[in-house]
KOLGUGU-8114 format. One record per atom (N, C-alpha, C): x, y, z; residue in one letter. Coordinates in steps of 0.2 Angstrom, whole numbers, padded with zeros to 4 digits, always signed. Each point is the difference from the previous one (the first is absolute). Example, Ala and Ser with C-alpha at 12.3 -4.5 7.8 and 13.67 -1.06 7.14 Angstrom:
BEGIN
+0066-0028+0039A -0004+0006+0000A +0004+0006+0000A -0002+0005-0004S +0004+0006+0001S -0004+0005+0003S 
This chain:
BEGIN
+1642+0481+0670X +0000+0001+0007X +0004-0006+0003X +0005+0001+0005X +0005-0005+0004X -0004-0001+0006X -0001-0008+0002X -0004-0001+0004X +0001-0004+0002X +0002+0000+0010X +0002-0005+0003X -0007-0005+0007X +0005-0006+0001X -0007-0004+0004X +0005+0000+0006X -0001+0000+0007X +0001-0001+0004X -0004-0007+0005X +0003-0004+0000X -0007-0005+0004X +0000-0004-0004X +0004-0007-0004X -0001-0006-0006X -0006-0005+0003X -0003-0002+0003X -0002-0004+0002X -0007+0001+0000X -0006-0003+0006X -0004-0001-0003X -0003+0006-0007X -0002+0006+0006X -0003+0005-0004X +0003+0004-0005X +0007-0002+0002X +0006+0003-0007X -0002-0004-0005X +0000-0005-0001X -0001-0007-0005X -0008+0006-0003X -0003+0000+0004X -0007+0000-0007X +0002+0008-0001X +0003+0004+0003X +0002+0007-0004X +0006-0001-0004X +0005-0002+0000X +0006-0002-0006X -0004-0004-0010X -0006-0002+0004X -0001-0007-0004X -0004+0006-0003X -0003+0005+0003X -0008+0002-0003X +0007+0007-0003X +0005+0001+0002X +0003+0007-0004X +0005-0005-0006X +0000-0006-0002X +0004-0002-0004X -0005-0002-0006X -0007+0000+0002X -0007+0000-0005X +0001+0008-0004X -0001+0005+0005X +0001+0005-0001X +0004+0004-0004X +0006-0004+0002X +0007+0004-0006X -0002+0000-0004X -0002-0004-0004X -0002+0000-0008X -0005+0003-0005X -0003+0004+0005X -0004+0005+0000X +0002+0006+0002X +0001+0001+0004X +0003+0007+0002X +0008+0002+0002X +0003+0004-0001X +0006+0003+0000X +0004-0001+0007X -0001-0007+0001X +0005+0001+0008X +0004-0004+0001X +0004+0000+0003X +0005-0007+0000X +0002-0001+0008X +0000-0004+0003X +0000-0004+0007X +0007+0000+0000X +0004+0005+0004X +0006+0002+0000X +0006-0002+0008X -0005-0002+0003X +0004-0001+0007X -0006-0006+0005X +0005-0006+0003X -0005-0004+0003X +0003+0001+0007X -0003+0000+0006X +0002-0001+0004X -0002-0006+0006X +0002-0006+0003X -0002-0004+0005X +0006-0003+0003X -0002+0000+0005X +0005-0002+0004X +0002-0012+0001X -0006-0001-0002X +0002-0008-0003X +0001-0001-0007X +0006-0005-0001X +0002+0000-0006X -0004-0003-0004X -0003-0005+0001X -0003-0004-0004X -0008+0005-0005X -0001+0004+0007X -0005+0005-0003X +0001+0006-0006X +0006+0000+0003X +0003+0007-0005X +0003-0006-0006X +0005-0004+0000X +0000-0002-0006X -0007-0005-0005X -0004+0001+0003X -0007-0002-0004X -0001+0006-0006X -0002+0005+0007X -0001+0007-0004X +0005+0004-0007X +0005-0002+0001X +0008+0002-0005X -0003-0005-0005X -0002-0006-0001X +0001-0004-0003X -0008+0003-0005X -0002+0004+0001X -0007+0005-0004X +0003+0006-0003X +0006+0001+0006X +0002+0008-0003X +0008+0000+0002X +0001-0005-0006X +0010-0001+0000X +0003+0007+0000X -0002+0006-0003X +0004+0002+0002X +0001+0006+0005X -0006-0002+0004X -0001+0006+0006X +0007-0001+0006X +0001+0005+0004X +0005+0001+0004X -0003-0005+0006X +0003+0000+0005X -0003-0004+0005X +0002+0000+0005X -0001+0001+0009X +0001+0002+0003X -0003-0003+0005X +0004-0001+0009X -0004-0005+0003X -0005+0003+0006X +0000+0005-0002X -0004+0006+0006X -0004+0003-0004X -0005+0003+0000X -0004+0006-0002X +0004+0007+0001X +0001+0002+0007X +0004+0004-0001X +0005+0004-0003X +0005-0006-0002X +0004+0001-0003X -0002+0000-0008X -0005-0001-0003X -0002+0000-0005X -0004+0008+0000X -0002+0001+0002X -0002+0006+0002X +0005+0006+0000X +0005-0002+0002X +0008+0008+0004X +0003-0002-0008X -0001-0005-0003X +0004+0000-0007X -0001+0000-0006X -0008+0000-0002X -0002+0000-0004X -0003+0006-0002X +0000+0001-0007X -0003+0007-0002X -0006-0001-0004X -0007-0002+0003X -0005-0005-0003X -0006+0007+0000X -0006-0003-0004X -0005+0006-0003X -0007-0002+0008X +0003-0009-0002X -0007-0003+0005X +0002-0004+0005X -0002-0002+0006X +0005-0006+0002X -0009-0005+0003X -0001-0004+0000X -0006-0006+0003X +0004-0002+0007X -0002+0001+0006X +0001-0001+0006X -0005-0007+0002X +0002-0006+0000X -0003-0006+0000X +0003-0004+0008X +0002+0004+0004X +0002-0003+0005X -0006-0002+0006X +0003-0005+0005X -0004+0000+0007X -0001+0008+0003X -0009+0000-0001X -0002+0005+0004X +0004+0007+0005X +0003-0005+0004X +0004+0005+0005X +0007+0004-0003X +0001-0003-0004X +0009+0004-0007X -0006+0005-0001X -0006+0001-0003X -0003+0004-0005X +0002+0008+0001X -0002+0002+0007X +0003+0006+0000X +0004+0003-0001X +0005+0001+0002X +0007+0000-0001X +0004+0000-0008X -0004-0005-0001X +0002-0001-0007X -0002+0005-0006X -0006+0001+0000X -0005+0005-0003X +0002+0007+0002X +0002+0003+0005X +0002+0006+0001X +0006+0000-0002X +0006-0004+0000X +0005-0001-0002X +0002+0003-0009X -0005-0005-0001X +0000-0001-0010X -0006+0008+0000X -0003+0002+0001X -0003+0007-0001X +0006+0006+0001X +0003-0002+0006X +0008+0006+0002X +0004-0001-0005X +0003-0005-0003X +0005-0001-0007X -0005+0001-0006X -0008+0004-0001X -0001+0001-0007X -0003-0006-0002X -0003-0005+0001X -0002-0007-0003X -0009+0004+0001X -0004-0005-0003X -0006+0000+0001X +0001-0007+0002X -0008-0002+0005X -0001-0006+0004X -0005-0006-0002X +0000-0004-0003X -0005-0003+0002X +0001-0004+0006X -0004-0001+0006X +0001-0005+0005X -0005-0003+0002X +0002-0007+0002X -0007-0005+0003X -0003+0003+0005X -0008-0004+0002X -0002+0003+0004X +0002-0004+0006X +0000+0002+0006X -0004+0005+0002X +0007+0005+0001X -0003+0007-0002X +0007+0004-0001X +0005+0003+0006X -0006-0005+0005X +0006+0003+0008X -0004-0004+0003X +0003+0001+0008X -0002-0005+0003X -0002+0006+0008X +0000+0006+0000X +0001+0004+0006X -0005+0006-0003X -0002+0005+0004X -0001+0006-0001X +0004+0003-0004X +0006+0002+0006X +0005+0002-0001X +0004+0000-0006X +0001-0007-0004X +0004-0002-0005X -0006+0003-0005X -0005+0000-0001X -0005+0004-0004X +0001+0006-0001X +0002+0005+0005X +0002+0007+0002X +0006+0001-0005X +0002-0005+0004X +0009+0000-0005X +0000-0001-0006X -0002-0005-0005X -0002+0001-0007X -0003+0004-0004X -0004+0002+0002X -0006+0005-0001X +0005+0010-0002X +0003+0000+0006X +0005+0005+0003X +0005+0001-0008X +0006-0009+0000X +0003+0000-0004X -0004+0002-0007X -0005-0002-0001X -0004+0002-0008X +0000+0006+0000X -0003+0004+0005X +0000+0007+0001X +0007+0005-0003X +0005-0001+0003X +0005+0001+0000X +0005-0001-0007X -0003-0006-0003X +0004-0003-0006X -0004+0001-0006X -0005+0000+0001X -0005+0002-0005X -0002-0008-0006X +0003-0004+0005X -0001-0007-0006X -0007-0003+0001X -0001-0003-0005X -0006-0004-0002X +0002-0007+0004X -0006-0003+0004X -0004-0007+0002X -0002-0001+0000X -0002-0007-0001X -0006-0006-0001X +0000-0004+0005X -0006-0002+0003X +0001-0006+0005X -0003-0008-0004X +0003-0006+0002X -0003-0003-0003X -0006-0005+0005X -0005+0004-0002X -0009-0001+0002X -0002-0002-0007X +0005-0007-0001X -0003-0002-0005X -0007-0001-0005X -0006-0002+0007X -0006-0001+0001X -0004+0006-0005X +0002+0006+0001X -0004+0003-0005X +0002-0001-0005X +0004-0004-0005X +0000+0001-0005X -0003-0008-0004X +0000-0005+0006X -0003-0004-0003X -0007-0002-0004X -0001-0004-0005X -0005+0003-0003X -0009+0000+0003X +0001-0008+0005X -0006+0001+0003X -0004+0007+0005X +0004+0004+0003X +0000+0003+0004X +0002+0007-0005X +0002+0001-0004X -0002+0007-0004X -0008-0004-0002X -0002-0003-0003X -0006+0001-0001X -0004+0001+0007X +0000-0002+0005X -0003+0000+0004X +0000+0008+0003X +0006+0004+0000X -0003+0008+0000X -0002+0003-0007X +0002-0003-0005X -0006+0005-0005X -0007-0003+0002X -0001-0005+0000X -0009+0000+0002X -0001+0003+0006X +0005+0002+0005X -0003+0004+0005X +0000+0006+0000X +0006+0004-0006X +0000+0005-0001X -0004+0003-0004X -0004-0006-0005X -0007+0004-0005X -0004-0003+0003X -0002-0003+0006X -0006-0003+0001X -0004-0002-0003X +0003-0004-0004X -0002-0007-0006X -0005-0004+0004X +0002-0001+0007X -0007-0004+0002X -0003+0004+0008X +0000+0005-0001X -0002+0006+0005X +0004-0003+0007X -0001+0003+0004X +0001+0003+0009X +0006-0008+0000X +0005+0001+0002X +0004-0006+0003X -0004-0002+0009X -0002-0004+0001X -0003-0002+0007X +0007-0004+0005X +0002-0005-0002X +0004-0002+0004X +0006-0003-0005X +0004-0005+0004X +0007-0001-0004X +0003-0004+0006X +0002-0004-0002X +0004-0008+0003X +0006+0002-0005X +0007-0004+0004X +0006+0001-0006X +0005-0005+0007X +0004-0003-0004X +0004-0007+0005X +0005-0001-0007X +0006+0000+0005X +0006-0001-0002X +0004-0004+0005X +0001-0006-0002X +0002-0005+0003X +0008-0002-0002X +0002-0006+0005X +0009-0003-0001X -0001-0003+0003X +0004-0006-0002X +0004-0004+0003X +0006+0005+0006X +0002-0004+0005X +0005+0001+0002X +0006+0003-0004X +0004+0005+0002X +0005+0002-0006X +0006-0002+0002X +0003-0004-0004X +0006-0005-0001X +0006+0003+0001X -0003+0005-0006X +0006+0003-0004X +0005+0007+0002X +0004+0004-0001X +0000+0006+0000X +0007+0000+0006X +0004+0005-0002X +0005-0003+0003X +0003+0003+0005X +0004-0005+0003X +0001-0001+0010X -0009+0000+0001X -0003-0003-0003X -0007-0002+0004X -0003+0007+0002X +0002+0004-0004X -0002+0009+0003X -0009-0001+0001X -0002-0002-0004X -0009+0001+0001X -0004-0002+0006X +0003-0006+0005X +0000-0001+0006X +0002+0005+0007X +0005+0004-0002X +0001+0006+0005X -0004+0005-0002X -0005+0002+0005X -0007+0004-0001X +0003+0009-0002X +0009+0000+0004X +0002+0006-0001X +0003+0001-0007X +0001-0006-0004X +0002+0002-0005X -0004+0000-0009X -0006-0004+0003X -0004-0001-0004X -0008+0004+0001X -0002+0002+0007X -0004+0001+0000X -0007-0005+0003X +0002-0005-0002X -0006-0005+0000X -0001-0002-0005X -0008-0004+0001X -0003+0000-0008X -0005+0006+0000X -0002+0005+0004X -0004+0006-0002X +0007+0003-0001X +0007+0003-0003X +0003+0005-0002X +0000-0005-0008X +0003-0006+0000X +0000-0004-0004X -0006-0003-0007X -0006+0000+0004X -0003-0005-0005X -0008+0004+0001X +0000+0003+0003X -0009+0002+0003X +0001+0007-0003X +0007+0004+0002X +0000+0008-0005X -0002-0002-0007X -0001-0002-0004X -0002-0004-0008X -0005+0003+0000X -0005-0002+0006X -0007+0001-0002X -0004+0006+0005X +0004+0000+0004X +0000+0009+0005X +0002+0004-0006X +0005+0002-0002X +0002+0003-0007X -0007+0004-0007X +0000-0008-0001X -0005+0001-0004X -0007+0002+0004X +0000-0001+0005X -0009+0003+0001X +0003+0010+0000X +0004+0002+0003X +0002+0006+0002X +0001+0001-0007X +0001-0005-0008X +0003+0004-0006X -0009+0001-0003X -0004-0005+0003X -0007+0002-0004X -0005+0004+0006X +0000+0000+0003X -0004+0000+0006X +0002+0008+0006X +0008+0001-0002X +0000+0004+0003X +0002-0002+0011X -0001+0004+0004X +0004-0001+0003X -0007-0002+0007X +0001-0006+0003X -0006-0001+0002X -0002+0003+0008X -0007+0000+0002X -0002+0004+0006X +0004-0003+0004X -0001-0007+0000X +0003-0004+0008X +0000-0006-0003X +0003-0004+0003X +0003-0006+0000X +0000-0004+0007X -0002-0008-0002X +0000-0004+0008X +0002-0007-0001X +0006+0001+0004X +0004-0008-0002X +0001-0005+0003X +0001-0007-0003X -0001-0006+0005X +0008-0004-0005X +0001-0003+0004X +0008-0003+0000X +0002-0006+0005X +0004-0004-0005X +0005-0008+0004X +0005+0002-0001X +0004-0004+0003X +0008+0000-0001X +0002-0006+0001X +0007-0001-0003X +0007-0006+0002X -0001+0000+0007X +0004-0005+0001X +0003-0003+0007X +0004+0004+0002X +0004+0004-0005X +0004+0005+0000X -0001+0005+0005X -0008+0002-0003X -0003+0008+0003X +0000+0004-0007X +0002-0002-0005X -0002+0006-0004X -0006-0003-0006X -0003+0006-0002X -0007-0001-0005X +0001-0004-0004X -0004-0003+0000X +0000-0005-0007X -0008+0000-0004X -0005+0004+0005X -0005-0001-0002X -0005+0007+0000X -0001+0004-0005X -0005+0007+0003X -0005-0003-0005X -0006+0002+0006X -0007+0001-0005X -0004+0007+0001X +0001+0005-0004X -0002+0009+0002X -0005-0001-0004X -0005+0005+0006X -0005+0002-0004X -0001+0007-0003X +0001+0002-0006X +0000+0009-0001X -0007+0003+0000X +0000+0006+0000X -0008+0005+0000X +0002+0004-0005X -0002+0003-0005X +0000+0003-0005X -0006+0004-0001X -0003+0005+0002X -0004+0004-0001X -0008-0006+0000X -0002-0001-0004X -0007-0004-0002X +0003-0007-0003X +0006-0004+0002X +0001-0008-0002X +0006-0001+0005X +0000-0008+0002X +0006-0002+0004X +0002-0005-0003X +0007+0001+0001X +0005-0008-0003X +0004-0003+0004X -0002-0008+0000X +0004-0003+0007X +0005-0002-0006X +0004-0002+0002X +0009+0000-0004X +0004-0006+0006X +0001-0004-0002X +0005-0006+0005X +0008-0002-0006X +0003+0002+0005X +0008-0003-0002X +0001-0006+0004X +0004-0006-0002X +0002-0005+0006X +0006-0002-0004X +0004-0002+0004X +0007-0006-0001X -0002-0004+0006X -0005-0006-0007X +0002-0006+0005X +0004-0005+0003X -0004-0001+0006X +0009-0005+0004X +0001-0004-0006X -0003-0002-0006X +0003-0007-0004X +0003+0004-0004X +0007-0001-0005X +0002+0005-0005X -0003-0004-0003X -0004-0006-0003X -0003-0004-0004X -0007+0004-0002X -0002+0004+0004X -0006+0004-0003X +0002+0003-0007X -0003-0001-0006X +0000+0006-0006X -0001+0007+0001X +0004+0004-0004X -0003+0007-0001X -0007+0001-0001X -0004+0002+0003X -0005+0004-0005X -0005+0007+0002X -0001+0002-0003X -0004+0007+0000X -0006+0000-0003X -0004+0004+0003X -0007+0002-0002X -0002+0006+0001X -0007+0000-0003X -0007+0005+0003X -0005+0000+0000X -0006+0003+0002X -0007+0000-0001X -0001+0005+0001X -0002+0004-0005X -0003+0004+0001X -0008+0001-0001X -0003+0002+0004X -0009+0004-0003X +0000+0004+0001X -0003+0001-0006X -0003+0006-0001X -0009+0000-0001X +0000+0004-0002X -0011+0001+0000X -0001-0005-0005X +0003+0001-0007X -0002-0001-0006X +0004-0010+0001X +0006-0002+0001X +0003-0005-0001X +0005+0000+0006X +0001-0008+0000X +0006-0001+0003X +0007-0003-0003X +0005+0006+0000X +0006-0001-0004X +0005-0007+0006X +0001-0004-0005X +0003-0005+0005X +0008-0003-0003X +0005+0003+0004X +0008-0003-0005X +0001-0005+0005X +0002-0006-0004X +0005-0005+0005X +0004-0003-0003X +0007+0001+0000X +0006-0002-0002X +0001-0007+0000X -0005-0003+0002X +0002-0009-0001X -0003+0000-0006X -0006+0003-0003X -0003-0003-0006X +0002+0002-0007X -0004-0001-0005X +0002+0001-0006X -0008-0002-0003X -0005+0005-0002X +0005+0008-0001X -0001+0004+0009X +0003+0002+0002X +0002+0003+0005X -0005+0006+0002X -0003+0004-0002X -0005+0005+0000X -0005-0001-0004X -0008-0001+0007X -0004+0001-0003X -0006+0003+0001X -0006+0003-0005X -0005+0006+0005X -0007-0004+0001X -0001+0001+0006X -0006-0004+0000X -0008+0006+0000X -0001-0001-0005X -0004+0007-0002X -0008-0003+0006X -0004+0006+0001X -0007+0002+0003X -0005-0004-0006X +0001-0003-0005X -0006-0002-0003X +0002-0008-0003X +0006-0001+0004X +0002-0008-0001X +0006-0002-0004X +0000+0007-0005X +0007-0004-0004X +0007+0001+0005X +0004-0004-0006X +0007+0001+0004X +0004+0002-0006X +0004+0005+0000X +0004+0003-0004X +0007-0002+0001X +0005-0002-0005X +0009+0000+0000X +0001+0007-0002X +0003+0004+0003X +0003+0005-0004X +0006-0003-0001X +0002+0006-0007X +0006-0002-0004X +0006+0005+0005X +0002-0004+0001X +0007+0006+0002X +0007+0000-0004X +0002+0004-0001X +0005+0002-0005X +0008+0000+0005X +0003-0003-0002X +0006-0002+0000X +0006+0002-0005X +0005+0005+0004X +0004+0006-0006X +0005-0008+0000X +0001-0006+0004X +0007-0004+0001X -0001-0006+0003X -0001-0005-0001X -0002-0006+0003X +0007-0006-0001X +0002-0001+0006X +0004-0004+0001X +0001-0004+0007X +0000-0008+0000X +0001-0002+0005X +0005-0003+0005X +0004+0001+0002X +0008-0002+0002X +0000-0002+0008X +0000-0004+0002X +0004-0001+0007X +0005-0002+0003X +0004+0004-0003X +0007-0003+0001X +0003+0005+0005X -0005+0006+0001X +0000+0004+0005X +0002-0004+0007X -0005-0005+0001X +0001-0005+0009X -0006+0003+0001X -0004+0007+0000X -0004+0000+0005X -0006+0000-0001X -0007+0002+0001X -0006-0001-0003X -0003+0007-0004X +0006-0003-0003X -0002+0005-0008X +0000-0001-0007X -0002-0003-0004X +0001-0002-0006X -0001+0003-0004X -0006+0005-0001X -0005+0001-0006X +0003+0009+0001X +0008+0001-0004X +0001+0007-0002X -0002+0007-0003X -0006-0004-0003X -0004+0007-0004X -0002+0004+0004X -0002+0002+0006X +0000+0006+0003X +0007+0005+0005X +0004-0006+0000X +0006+0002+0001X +0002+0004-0006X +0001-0004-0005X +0002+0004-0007X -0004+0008-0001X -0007-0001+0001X -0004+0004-0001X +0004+0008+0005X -0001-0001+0007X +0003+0002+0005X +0007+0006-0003X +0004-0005-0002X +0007+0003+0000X -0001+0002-0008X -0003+0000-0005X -0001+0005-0003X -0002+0005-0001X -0005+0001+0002X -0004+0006+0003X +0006+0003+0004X +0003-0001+0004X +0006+0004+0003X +0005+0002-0005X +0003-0005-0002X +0006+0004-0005X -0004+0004-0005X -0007-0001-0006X -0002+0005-0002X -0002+0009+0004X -0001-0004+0005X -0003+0009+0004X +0008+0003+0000X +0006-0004+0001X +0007+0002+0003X +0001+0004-0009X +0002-0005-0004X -0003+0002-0006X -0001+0009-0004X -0007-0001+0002X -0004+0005-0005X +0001+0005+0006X +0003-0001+0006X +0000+0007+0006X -0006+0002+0002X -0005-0007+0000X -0008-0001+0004X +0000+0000+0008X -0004+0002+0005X +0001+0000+0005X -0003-0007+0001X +0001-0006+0003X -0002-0004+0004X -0006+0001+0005X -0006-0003-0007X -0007+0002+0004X -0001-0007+0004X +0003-0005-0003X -0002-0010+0004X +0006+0001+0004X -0005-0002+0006X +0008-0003+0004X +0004+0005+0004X -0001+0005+0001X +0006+0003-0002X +0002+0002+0009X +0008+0001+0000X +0004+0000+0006X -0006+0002+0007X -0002+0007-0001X -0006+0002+0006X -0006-0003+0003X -0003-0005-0008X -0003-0005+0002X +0000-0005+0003X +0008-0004+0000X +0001-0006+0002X +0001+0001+0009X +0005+0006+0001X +0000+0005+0007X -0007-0003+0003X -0005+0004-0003X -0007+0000+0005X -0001-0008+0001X +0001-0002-0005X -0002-0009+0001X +0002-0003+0005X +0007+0002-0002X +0004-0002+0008X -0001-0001+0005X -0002+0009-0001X -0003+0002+0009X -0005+0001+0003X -0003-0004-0007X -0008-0004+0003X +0000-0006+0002X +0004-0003-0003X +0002-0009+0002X +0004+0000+0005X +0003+0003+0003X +0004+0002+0006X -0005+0000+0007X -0004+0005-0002X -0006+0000+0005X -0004-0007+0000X -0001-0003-0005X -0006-0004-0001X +0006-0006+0005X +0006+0000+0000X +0005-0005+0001X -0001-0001+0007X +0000+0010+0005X +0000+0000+0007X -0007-0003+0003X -0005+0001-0005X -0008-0005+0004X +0002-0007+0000X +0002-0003-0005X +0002-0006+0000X +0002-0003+0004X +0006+0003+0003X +0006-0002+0005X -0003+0001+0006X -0007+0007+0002X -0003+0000+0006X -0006-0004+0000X -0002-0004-0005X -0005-0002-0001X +0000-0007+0002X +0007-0004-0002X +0004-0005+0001X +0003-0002+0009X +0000+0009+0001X +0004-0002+0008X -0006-0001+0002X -0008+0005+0000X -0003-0002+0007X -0003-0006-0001X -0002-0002-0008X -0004-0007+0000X +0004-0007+0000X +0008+0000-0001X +0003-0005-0001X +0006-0001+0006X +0004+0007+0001X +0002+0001+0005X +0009-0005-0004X +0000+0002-0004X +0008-0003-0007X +0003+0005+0001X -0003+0008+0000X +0006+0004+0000X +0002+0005+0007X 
């Protein structure tokens, strides 16, 4: 299968890196790059000498005759793009969040309808290893009734990312389209789709979010969930969770090692094993991503479902939509939550 990247940079970088693990495995060859900066595009060529290369997506898109094409660009390119590469016959995988509007949600959706192509959004979060385990225990009730659930997803300020796109609320989203959808996503991919929701939020000097703290209702458990980009970009990345249950409390936190652990009802503490298909650690991507296994993970489960002609049961195009357009909402309390208490926007 002929497969192209659209987007070399940060999140291009850990999908080119995780599809050149890949090739040696499976039947595909990385056939067309596209970015509009040279230094990014000739990094990526310099993995896949002898892919085509092109300074637009678009243009790589109207002229290539590709099977797959990875849509890695700034937020606000995504739709366009994705409808674009489904009308020429491409399948998609594209980062998340998959739109940035209702409407652009309608439009893709619409495109898939019409084209019949297969999508994956990349809601990476379900396929990491901490958080698969954390819905098998919920899903066999390994330690009975879930009660509550804490989950935080922090930044630094984001440096990176180009013409400063993640700072413009319209084209990014914020940090709930950005950094908070990871763990909205995943409660909606184990939990289903919550009663209500009730949000508290800060912002830049700017006026746009830098900070949500939701709390969700899920039938008989609630989960408070905080995204922040803090004013330092010097903050680390990190992510968590806690969860309780009746039986134990499962607790992940990405600064430790080992990283998951269960704090059982009669005192022990348990390390579950978790199985890793791909471990590799690279940061040459620029952003706060190093650790590739779930990315790897991610992208081949898509190319095998494209593969065996499986339907896209993780992740898949319809899903990423609702996510969207539940972080869209959770985005408008934010902003209203913002203007009456702080009066920034």
């Amino acid at each position: 299968m002929k497969v192209g990247v659209i987007g070399c940079g940060g999140m291009g970088t850990t999908h080119y890196l995780s599809l050149k693990a890949l090739s040696s495995q499976m039947d595909i060859e990385v056939a067309a790059l596209a970015d509009c900066r040279k230094e990014y595009l000739d990094k990526a060529v310099s993995y896949f000498p002898g892919a085509k290369t092109y300074h637009y997506g678009m243009e790589l898109i109207e002229k290539e005759t590709l099977d797959i094409v990875h849509i890695c660009l700034p937020t606000y390119m995504h739709a366009e793009h994705v409808v674009a590469a489904m009308e020429k016959g491409m399948h998609v995988f594209v980062e998340k969040p998959v739109c940035l509007t209702p409407e652009e949600g309608r439009q893709i959706l619409d495109a898939q309808k019409r084209t019949k192509g297969r999508a994956m959004v990349g809601q990476v979060v379900r396929l990491f290893g901490e958080y698969r385990y954390l819905k098998q225990v919920y899903d066999k009730q390994a330690y009975g009734r879930l009660k509550s659930m804490v989950m935080q997803r922090i930044s630094g300020d984001v440096q990176w990312g180009f013409e400063d796109w993640f700072h413009d609320e319209k084209k990014s989203g914020s940090v709930v389209l950005d950094l908070h959808i990871h763990d909205l996503d995943f409660l909606r991919y184990m939990l289903g789709e919550p009663d209500y929701y009730d949000v508290r939020a800060t912002a830049f000097e700017s006026g746009m979010i830098n900070q949500v703290i939701a709390t969700y209702q899920f039938k008989d458990a609630f989960v408070t969930a905080e995204g922040l980009w803090n004013v330092s970009p010097a903050l680390e990345f990190q992510a968590g969770f806690r969860a309780c249950f009746e039986e134990a409390t499962v607790i992940y936190d990405g600064t430790k090692s080992p990283s998951l652990c269960v704090y059982k009802k009669d005192g022990t503490v348990e390390v579950p094993e978790l199985s890793m298909e791909f471990e590799m650690e690279d940061d040459t991507a620029g952003i706060n991503v190093s650790n590739l296994g779930p990315y790897y993970t991610e992208i081949q489960y898509f190319l095998q479902c494209i593969m065996d002609g499986k339907p896209i049961e993780v992740a898949p195009l319809a899903e990423g939509v609702k996510s969207a357009e539940l972080a869209l909402k959770v985005w408008e309390a934010a902003k209203d939550y913002v203007k009456k208490h702080e009066g920034n926007i």
